[in-house]
C-alpha positions as CSV (number, residue, x, y, z in Angstrom):
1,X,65.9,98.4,85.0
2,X,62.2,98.4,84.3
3,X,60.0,96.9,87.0
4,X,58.4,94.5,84.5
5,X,61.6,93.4,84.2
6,X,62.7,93.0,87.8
7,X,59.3,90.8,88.9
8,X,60.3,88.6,85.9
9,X,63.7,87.7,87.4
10,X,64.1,84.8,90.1
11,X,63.6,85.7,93.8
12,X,67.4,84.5,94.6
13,X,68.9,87.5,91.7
14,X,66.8,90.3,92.5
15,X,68.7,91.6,95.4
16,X,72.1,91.2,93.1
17,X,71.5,92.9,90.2
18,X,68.6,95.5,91.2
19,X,68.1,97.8,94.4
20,X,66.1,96.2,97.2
21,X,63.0,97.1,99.4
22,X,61.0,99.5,96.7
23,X,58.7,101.5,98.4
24,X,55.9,104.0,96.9
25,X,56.8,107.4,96.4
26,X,56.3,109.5,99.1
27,X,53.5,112.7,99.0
28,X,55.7,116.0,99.0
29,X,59.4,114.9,98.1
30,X,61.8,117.7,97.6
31,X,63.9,116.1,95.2
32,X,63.6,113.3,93.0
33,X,60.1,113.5,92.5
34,X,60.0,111.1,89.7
35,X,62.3,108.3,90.6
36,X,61.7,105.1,92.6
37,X,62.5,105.2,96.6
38,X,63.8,102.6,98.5
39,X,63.9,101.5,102.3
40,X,67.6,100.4,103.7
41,X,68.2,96.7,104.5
42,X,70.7,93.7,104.5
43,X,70.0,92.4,101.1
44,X,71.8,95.8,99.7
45,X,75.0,93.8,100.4
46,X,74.2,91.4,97.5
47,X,73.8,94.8,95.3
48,X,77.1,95.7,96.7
49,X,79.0,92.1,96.1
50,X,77.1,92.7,92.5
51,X,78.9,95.7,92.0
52,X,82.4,94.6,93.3
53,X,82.6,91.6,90.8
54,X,81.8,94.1,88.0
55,X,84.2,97.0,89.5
56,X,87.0,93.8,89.2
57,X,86.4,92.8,85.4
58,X,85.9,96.3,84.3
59,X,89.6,97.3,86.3
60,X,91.3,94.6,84.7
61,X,89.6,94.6,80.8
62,X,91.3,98.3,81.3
63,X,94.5,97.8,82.6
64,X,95.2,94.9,80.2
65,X,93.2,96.1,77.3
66,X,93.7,99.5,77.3
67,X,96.4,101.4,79.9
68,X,98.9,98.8,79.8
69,X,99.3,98.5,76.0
70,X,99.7,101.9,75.4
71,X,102.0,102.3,78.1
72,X,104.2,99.7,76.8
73,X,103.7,101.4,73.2
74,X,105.1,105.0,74.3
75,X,107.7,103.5,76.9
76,X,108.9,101.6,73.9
77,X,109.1,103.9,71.2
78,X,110.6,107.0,73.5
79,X,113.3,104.5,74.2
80,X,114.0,104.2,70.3
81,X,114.2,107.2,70.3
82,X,116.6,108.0,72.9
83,X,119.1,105.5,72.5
84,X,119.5,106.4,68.6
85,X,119.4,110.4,69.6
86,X,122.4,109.4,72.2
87,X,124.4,106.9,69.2
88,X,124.2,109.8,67.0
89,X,125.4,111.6,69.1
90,X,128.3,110.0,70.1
91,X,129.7,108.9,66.9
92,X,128.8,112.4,65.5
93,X,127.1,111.1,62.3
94,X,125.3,108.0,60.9
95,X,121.7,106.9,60.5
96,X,121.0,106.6,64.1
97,X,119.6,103.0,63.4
98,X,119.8,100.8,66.8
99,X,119.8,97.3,67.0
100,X,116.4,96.6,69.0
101,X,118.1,95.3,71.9
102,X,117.5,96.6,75.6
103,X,120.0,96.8,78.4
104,X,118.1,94.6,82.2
105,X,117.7,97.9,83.9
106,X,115.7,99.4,80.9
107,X,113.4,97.0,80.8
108,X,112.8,96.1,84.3
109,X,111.9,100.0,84.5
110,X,109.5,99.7,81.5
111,X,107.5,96.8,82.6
112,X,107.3,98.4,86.5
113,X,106.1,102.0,84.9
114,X,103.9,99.7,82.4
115,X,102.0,98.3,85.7
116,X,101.7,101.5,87.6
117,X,100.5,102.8,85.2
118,X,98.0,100.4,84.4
119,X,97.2,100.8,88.3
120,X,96.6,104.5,88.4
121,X,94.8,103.7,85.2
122,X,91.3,102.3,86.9
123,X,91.6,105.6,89.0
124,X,91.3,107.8,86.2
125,X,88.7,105.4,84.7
126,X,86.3,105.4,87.6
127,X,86.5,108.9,89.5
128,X,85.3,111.1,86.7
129,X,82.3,108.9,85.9
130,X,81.5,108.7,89.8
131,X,82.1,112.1,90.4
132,X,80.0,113.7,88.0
133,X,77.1,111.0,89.3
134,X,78.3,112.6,92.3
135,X,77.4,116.3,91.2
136,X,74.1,115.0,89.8
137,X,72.7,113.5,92.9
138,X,73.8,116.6,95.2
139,X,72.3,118.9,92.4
140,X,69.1,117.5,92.4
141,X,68.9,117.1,96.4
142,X,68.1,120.3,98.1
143,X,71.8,121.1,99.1
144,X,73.4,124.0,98.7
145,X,77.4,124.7,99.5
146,X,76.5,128.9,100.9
147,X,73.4,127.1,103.1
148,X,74.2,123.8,104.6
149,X,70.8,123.7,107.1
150,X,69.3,121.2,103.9
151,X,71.4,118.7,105.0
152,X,69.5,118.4,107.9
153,X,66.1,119.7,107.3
154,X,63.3,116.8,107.6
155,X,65.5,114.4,109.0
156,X,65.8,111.6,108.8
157,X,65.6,111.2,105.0
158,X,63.6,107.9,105.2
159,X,63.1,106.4,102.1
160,X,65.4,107.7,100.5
161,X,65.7,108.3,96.6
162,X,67.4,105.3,94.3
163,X,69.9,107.0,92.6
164,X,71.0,108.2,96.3
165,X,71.0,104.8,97.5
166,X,72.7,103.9,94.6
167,X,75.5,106.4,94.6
168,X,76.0,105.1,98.1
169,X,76.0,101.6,97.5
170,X,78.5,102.2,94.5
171,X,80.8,104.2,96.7
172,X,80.4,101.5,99.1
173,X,81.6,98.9,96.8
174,X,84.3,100.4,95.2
175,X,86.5,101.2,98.8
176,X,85.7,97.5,99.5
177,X,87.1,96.5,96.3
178,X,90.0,98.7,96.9
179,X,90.6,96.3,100.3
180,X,90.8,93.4,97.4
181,X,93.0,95.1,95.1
182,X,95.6,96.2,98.2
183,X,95.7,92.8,99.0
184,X,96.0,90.5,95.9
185,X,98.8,93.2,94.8
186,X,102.4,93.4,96.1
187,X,102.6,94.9,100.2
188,X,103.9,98.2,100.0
189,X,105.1,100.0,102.7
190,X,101.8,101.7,103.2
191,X,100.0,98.9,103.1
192,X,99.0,98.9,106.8
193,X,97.6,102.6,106.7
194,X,95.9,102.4,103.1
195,X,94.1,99.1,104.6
196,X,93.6,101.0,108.0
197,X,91.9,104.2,105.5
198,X,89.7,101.9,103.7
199,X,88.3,100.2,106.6
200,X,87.4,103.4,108.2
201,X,85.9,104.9,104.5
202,X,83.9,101.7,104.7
203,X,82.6,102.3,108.3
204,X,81.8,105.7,108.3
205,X,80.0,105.2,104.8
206,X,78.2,102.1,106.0
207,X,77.2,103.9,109.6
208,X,76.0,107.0,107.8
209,X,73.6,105.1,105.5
210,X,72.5,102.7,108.4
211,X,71.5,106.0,110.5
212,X,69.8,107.8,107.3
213,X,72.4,110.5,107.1
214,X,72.5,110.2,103.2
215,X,72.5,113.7,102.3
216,X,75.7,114.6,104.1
217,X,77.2,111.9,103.1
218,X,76.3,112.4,99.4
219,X,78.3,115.9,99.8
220,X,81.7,114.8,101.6
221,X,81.8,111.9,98.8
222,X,81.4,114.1,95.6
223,X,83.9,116.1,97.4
224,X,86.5,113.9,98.4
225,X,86.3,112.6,94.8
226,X,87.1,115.5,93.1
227,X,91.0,116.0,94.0
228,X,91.2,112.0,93.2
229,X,91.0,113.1,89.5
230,X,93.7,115.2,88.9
231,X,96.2,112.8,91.0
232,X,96.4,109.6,89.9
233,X,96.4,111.8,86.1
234,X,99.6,113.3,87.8
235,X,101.5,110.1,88.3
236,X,100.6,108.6,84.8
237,X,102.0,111.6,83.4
238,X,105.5,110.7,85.2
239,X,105.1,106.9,84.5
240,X,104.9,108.0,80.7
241,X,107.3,110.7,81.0
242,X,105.6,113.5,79.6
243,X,107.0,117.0,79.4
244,X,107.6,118.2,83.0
245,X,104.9,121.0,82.4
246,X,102.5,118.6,81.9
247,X,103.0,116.6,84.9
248,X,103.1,120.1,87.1
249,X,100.0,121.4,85.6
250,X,98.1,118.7,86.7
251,X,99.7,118.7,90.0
252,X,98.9,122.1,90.3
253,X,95.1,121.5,89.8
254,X,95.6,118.3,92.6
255,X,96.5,120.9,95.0
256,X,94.3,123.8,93.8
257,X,91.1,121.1,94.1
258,X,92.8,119.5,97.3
259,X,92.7,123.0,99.2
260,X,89.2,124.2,97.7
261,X,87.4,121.0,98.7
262,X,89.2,119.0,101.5
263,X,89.6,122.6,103.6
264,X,87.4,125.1,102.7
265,X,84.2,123.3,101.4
266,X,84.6,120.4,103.6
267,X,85.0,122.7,106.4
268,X,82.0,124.4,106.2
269,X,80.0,121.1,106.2
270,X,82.4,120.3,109.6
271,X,81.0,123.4,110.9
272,X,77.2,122.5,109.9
273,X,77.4,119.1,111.5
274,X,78.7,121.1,114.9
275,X,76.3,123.9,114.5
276,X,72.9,122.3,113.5
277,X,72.9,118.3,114.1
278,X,73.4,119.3,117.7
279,X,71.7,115.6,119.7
280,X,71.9,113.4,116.6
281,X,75.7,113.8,116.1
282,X,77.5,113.2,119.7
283,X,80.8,112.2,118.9
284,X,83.4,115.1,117.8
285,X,83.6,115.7,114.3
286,X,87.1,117.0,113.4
287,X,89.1,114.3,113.3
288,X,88.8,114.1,109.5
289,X,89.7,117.4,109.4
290,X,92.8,117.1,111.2
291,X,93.8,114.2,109.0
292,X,93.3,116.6,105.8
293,X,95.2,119.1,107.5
294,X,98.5,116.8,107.7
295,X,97.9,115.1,103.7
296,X,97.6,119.3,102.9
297,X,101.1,120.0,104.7
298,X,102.7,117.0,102.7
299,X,101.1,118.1,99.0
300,X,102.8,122.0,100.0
301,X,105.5,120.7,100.5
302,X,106.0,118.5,97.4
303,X,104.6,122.2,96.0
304,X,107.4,123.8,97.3
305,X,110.0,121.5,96.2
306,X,108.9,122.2,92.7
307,X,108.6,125.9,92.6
308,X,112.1,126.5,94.5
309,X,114.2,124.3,92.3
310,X,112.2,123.4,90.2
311,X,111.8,119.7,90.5
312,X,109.5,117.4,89.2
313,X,106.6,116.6,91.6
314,X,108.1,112.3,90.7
315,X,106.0,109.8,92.2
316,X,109.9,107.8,92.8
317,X,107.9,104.2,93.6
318,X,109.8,101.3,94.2
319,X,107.9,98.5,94.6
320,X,107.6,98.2,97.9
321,X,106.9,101.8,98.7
322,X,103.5,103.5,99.0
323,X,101.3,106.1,98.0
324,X,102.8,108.3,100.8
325,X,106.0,108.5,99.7
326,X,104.4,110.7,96.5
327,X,104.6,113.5,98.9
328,X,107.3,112.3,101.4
329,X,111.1,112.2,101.1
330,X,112.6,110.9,97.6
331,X,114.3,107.8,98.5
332,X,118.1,108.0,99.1
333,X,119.0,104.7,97.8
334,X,117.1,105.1,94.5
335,X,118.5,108.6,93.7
336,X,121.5,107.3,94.6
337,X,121.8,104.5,91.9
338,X,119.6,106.5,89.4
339,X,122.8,109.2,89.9
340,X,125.2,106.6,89.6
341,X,123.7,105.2,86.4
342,X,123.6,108.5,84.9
343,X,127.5,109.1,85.3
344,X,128.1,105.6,83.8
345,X,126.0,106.3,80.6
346,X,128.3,109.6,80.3
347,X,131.2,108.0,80.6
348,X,130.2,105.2,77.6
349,X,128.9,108.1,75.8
350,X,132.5,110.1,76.4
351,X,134.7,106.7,75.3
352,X,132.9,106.4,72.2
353,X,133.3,110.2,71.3
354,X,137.4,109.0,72.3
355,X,137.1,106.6,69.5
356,X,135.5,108.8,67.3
357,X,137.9,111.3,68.0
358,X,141.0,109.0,67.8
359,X,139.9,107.5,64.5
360,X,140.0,111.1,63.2
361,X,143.2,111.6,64.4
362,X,144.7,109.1,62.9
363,X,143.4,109.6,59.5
364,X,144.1,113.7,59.4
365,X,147.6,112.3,60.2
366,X,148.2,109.9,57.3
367,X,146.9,112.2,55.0
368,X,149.4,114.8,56.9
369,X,152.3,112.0,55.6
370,X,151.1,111.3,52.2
371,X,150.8,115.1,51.7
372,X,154.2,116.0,53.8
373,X,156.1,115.9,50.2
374,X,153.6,116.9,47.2
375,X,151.6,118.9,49.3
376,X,152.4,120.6,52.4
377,X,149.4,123.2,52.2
378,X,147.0,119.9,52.2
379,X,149.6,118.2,54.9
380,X,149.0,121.2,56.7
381,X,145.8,121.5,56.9
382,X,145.4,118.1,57.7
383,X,147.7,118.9,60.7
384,X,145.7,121.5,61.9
385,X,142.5,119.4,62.0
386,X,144.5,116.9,63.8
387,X,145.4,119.3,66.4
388,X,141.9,120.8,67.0
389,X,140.9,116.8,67.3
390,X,143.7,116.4,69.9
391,X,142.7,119.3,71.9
392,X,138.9,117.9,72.2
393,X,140.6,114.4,72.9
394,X,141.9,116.0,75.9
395,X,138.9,118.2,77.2
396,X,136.9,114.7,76.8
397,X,140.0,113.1,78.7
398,X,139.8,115.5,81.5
399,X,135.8,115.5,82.0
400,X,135.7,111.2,82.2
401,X,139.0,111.2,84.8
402,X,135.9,113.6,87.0
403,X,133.2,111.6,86.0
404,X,135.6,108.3,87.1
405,X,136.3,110.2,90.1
406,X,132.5,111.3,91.0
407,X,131.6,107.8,90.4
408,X,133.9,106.7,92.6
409,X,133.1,108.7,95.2
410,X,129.2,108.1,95.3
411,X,129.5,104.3,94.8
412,X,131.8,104.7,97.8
413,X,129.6,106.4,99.6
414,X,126.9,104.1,99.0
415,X,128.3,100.8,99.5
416,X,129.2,102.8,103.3
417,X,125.2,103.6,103.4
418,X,124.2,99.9,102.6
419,X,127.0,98.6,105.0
420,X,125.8,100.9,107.8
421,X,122.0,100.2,107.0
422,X,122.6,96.4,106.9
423,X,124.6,96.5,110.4
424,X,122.0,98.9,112.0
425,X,119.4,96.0,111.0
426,X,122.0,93.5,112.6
427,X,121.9,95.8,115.8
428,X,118.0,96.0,115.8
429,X,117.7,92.0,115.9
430,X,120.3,91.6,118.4
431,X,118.6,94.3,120.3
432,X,115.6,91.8,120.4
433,X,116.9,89.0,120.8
434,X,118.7,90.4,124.3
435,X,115.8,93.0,124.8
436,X,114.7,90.6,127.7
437,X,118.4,89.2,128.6
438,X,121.0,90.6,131.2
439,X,123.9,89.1,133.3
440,X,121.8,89.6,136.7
441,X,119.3,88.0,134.9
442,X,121.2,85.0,133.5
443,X,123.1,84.4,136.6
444,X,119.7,84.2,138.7
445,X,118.5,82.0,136.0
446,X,121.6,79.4,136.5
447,X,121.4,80.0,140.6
448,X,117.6,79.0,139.7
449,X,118.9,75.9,137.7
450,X,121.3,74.7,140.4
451,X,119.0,74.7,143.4
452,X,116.2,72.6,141.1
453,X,119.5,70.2,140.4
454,X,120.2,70.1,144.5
455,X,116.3,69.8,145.2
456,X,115.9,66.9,142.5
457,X,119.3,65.3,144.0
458,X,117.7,65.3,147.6
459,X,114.7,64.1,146.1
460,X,116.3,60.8,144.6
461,X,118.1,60.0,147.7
462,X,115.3,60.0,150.2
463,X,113.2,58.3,147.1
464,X,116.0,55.6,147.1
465,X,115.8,54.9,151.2
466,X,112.9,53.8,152.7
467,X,112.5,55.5,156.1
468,X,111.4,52.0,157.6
469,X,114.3,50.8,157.6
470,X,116.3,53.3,159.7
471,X,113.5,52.8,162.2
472,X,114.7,49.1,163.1
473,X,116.9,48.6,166.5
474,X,120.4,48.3,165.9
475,X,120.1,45.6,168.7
476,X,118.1,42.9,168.1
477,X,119.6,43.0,164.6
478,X,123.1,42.1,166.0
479,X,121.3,39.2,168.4
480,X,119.6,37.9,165.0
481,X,122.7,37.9,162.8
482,X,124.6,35.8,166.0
483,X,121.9,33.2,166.7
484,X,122.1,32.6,162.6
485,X,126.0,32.2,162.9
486,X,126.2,30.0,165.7
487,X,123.3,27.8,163.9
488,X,125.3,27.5,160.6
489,X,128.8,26.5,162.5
490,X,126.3,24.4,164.3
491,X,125.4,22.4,161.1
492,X,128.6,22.5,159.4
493,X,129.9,20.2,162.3
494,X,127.2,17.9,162.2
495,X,127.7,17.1,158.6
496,X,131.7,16.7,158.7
497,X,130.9,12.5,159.9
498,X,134.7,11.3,158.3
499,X,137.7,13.2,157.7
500,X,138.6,13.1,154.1
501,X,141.0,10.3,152.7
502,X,141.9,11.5,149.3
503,X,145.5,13.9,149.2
504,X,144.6,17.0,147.5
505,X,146.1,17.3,144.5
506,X,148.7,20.0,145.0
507,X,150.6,17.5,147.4
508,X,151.2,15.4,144.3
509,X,153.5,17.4,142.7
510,X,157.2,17.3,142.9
511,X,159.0,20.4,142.4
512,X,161.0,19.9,138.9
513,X,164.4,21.7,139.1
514,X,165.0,24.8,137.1
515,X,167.4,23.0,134.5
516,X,166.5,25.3,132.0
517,X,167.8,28.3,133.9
518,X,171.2,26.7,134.3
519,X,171.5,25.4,130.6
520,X,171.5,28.9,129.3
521,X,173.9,30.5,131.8
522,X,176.8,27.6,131.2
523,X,176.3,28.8,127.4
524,X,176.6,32.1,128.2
525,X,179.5,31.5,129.7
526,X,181.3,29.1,127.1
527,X,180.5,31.9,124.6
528,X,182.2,34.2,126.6
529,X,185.3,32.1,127.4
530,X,185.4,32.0,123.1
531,X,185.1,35.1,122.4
532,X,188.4,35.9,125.0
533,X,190.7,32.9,123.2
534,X,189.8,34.7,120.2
């Protein structure tokens, strides 16, 4: 952007769409002699937020406009392809026509290699373009890969160059947008450690520009970026399903550009720092080194795997898994299933060749009957066809009773896998849950529980008794109580003047004789006396 330009835009967009604190061009630069240097400050963050908002429209313009569509478009038109090469080859002849329809499983695979694809997509987009930037800047500073004393000659390289500071800031930007894109996406099971990556990318990039050690830094980028390429290339290959070659061609360069940078270039700027930075770098500097050491063991391995039986270098995502698992173990549950669907297509491609088979059969034998009389050298032919289909019949017969068997065995085996998994989890969260629990323990808790329960029951007693009380003398409480009882007989006399005149009224009644009682027993008895005449 032309200066003209930039003093003609407001004072509150300058810092987000144009590099901040423009200095004059230093006397005696030894590269970049004609562009416009730049001091380091906190508006480049605004340059940086700038770049992020554009990094996140360009990714998904690509992915939706571009990877995804022709992803789809291949996916699509390779499964055509397949399912009417597999019809005509069951039913051994016909057009090979198919009827448009996919099963569940196909498409849920399509759409998931549809989106990883569109993922690894804005990879392939943005590392070449950032790496050959990359090469530009570290070709025009004075750095040389046989001579790394440059990268610290005439330090510190203050102010430093714009397209330097803007390779930086763009690098910057685009690991902080990575934090954005591992979040908004669906948790993997590297999620943690891709975030934990990221974070320390961002850190070292951000300390190394904050203490002017720009031209190293310019270096380890353009190299880390260059195995990034071939990658993320490797994986769309799979998610396409290209010809194996392809995919371990380019896998092939991954670890050819992996070992030349990451470990033999990268160690020799290692060595530099340790050799010539001496007082300005106190902290050790291997760590990184270690780190590539342990991604190199995992890529020979994968490497291994593929030249000693010859297995394709599969990125076998699920969903939830992670980058890692590109180079770890295959995943037992997925092979599993992906062998299991593999034996039942067979064995739906073996019954229709059955019906094929029988329907020939069956026609070679009614021409055998219509023939059997007029003629036997057509009958007999026909007869002989039908026994060459009869022995196929029963080869085809034979191979789905093992394919039944095989499929048995496996879904078997995996439902015992699952079953086991699922009870291990059980045992985990039981472990938890009684991680802090034991009978000593419980049984101190209770003896714990009871003695607050005794304590609280003492409490509530001598709450409920004032200790006053018990202090009184027995005593002069029994004198008390007898002067009050001698001073209520006392007025009780005094107020009896006459004796009462009335009769109460129990005396009053007479005593009525049980009448009743001796009615009913004088007919008892007359009954009685009856029932013996009778």
């Amino acid at each position: 952007m032309s200066s003209g330009l930039v003093d003609r835009l407001p004072s509150y967009l300058a810092p987000f769409l144009t590099l901040s604190y423009r200095v004059d061009t230093p006397e005696n630069v030894d590269s970049f002699p004609d562009a416009t240097y730049y001091h380091s400050g906190q508006l480049d963050i605004c340059f940086i937020i700038s770049c992020i908002a554009v990094m996140a429209v360009l990714r998904d313009a690509l992915r939706l406009g571009v990877f995804e569509p022709f992803a789809r478009w291949k996916l699509t038109r390779d499964l055509d392809l397949k399912r009417a090469a597999s019809k005509r080859k069951a039913n051994g002849s016909g057009n090979g026509h198919v009827n448009g329809t996919h099963s569940k499983k196909e498409l849920q695979h399509l759409h998931r290699s549809v989106l990883r694809f569109g993922e690894q997509g804005w990879s392939v987009a943005y590392y070449p373009v950032v790496w050959g930037y990359g090469l530009y800047v570290n070709y025009m500073l004075p750095t040389q890969l046989t001579d790394y004393r440059a990268l610290w000659t005439g330090y510190p390289h203050i102010p430093m160059p714009g397209p330097v500071k803007a390779y930086y800031l763009l690098e910057t930007a685009f690991y902080i947008h990575q934090v954005l894109v591992l979040n908004a996406e669906a948790p993997r099971k590297d999620h943690y450690q891709m975030m934990a990556h990221h974070f320390v990318t961002v850190f070292l990039m951000g300390a190394s520009y904050y203490h002017h050690f720009t031209r190293v830094g310019c270096l380890i980028m353009a190299l880390m970026d260059c195995c990034d390429i071939f990658l993320p290339l490797a994986k769309m290959s799979r998610y396409i399903e290209t010809p194996k070659w392809v995919s371990d061609m380019l896998f092939a360069l991954f670890l050819v550009s992996w070992f030349v940078t990451r470990h033999v270039l990268f160690s020799g700027v290692i060595w530099s720092v340790y050799m010539n930075v001496g007082a300005l770098v106190n902290l050790p500097s291997y760590y990184a080194l270690v780190i590539q050491l342990g991604w190199f063991a995992m890529i020979c391995r994968v490497a291994w795997r593929v030249v000693s039986t010859g297995e394709v270098a599969d990125d076998s995502r699920s969903d939830e898994e992670g980058i890692m698992s590109y180079f770890g173990r295959r995943d037992t549950k997925q092979s599993t299933r992906a062998a299991i669907v593999g034996l039942r297509e067979q064995l739906q491609m073996i019954e229709k060749k059955e019906e094929h088979l029988q329907k020939k059969i069956d026609q070679e034998l009614k021409i055998a009957k219509l023939n059997a009389v007029s003629n036997k050298a057509l009958a007999t032919a026909a007869l002989k066809r039908k026994r060459v289909n009869e022995t196929q019949l029963d080869q085809l017969r034979g191979q789905q009773l093992q394919l039944e068997m095989q499929v048995n065995t496996l879904e078997s085996a995996n439902l015992n896998v699952e079953t086991m998994a699922a009870m291990k989890k059980a045992a985990d969260v039981l472990q938890q849950i009684h991680s802090g629990m034991s009978v000593n323990k419980v049984d101190e808790i209770m003896a714990q529980i009871a003695e607050q329960n005794e304590i609280a029951r003492d409490v509530t007693e001598v709450i409920s008794n004032p200790t006053h009380l018990d202090q009184m003398p027995e005593d002069e409480l029994e004198a008390e109580l007898s002067a009050l009882e001698d001073q209520v007989l006392t007025e009780r006399l005094a107020g009896a003047e006459h004796v009462p005149l009335h009769t109460p009224e129990g005396a009053n009644r007479v005593r009525s004789p049980p009448v009743a009682a001796e009615d009913d027993e004088e007919e008892a008895l007359r009954q009685l006396q009856a029932e013996m005449a009778m």
